[in-house]
N, C-alpha and C positions, 0 to 999 in steps of 0.2 A: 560467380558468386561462391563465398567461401563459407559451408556450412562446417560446422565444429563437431557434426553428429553426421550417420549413416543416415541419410533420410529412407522410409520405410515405401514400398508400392504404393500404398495410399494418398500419402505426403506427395512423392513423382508424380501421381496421375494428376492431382487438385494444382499443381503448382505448373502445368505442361503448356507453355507460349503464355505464362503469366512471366509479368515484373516486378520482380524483388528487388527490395532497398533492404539493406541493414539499419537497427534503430539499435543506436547505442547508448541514449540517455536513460534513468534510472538506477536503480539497483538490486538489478534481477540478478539469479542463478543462470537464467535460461539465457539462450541464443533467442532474439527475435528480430524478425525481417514482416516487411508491411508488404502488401501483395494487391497489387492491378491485376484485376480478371474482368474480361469483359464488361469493362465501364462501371466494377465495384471494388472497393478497397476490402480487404480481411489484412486481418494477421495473425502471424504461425510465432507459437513460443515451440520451441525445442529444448528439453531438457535430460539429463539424468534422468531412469527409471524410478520413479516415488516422488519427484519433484514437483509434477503436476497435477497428481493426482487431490489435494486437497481444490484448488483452485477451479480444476473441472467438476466435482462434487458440487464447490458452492457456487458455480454458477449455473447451473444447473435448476438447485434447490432455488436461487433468487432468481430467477427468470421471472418475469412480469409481477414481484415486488421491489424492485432496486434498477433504478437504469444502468445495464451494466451487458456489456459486449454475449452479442446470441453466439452458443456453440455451433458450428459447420463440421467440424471432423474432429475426432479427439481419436487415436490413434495411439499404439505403444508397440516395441518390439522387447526383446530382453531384457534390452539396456537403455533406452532410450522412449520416452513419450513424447509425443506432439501433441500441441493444442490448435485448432485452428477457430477464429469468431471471427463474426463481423465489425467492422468499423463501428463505434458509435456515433462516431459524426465530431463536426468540430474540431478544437486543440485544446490543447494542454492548457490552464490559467498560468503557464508560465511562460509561455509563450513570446514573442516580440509585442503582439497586440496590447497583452495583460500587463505588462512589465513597463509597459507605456499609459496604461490606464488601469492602475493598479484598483483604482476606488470603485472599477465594475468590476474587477477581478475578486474584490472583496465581498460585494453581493452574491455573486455566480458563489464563491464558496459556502458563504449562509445557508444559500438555499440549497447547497448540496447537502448538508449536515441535516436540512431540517429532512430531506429525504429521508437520510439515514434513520433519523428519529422515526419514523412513521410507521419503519418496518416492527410488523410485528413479531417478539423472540417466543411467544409462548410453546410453540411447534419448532423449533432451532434447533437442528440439532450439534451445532457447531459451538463449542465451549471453550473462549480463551480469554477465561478471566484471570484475574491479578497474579494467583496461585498456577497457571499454564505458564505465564509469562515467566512470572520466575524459575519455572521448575528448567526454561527454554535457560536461560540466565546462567543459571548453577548451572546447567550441562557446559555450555561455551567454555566456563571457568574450569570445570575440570577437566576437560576436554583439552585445553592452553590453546584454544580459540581466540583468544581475546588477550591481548597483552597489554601494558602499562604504559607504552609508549604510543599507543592507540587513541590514548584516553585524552581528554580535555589536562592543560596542566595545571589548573586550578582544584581539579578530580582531583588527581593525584596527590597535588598539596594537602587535600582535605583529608583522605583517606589514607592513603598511602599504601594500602594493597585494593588487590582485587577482593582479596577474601573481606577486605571488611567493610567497602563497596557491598557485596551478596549480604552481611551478616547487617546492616544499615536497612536494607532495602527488606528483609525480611521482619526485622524488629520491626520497622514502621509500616507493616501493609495496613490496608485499611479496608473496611468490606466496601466490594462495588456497589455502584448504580446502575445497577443492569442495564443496558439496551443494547440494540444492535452496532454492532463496532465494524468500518469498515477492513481497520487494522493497518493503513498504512495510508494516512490522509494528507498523503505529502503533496503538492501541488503537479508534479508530474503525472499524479493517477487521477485527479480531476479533468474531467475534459468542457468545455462549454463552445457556445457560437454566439460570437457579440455578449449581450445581457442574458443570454437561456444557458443555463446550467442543462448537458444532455447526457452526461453517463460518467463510471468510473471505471478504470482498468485496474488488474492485480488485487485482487478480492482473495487471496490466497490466504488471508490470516485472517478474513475476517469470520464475525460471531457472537453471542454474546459475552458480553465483557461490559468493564466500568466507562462511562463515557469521558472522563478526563483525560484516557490514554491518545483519543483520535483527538482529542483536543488540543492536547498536547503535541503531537504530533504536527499537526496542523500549523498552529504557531511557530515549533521553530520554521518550518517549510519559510511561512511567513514573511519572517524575519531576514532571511535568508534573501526570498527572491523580490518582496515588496520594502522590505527596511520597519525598524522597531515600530515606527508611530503606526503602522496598518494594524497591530495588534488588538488595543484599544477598541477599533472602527469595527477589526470583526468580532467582538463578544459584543461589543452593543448591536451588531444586526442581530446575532442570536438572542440579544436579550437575557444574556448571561454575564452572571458574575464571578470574575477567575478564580479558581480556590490556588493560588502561589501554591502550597506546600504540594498539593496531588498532582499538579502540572510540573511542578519542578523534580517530585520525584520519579515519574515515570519520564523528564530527559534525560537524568540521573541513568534511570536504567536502559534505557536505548544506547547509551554507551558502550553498552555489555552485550547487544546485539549484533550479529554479525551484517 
């Protein structure tokens, strides 16, 4: 097995006549491998020193409000953290299953959101609303994180820089609708079994924030893995009506995200 990082004592002892797979889907920072141990699944993220630390906090803090992978080991050396949790069970709604019955995949997501919804932010201490988002934004841009040849070319036709892209996005913010955000409601961080929605993975950005960003978010995954017409299907199980301009501006800005 090819680990990208020095694994720590810790990591060696938990990991000793287990098997390890590489999971390569997503769009993590981290190194992650899925883990057989005596007849249970975990999995280990390996990252950069700082990388994991948001993610092991909020999982942590949602522990028995958010169905969402229990910590086993969270571990760090100089340069390097591990996270170690358990399986939630299930797969991905994007699955071979979901992608073949897209119209249960579109329920399993409803009712993941209505989770999210449930949670309560009054006690949250995690705050990534409109104003975090962009301030993330403008960094990438100054940074030259992010280039023009990245971008959608429709983007570009519109804008025609990055700066005015950021200078767009900030003229038109608008105040949130508070709730709990998971921050990255892409279909790969969905997990369900058959018709039961059973957890999410990659809670590292989430918090309170406006709810059209996972919305948003959400949809294009959508679009992407079930095709335009599921969109529709899934605001009517939520019983929601799309605001276009606030869903289109935060696709807008996920462009500028790395």
């Amino acid at each position: 097995m090819n680990f990208n990082y020095k694994l720590s004592e810790k990591v060696k002892a938990f990991i000793t006549d287990a098997k390890l797979e590489e999971i390569s889907i997503g769009c993590s920072d981290s190194q992650v491998f899925k883990i057989e141990k005596l007849d249970k699944i975990y999995f280990i993220k390996i990252s950069s020193k700082g990388n994991l630390t948001s993610e092991y906090e909020k999982l942590k803090w949602l522990d028995s409000k958010l169905n969402v992978p229990k910590i086993v080991l969270y571990d760090c050396t100089d340069d390097t953290e591990y996270l170690i949790t358990e399986s939630i069970g299930g797969e991905m709604v994007c699955s071979a299953y979901y992608l073949n019955n897209p119209e249960i995949g579109i329920k399993v997501i409803a009712d993941a959101f209505k989770q999210i919804y449930k949670v309560n932010i009054e006690n949250c201490p995690f705050n990534v609303s409109i104003d975090y988002k962009l301030s993330l934004v403008e960094n990438n841009v100054k940074n030259n994180l992010i280039h023009l040849e990245d971008l959608k070319e429709e983007t570009v036709k519109k804008f025609g820089s990055l700066e005015n892209i950021v200078k767009f996005l900030k003229d038109h913010k608008f105040d949130d609708e508070r709730c709990f955000s998971h921050g990255d409601t892409s279909l790969p961080n969905i997990f369900a079994s058959g018709d039961a929605f059973t957890g999410f993975i990659d809670v590292g950005e989430c918090g309170i924030a406006d709810k059209w960003f996972d919305l948003a978010i959400c949809e294009k995954s959508i679009r992407r893995n079930y095709g335009d017409q599921y969109v529709p299907k899934f605001y009517k199980e939520l019983n929601i009506v799309p605001e276009r301009d606030k869903i289109d501006y935060y696709l807008l800005m996920m462009e500028l995200y790395l």
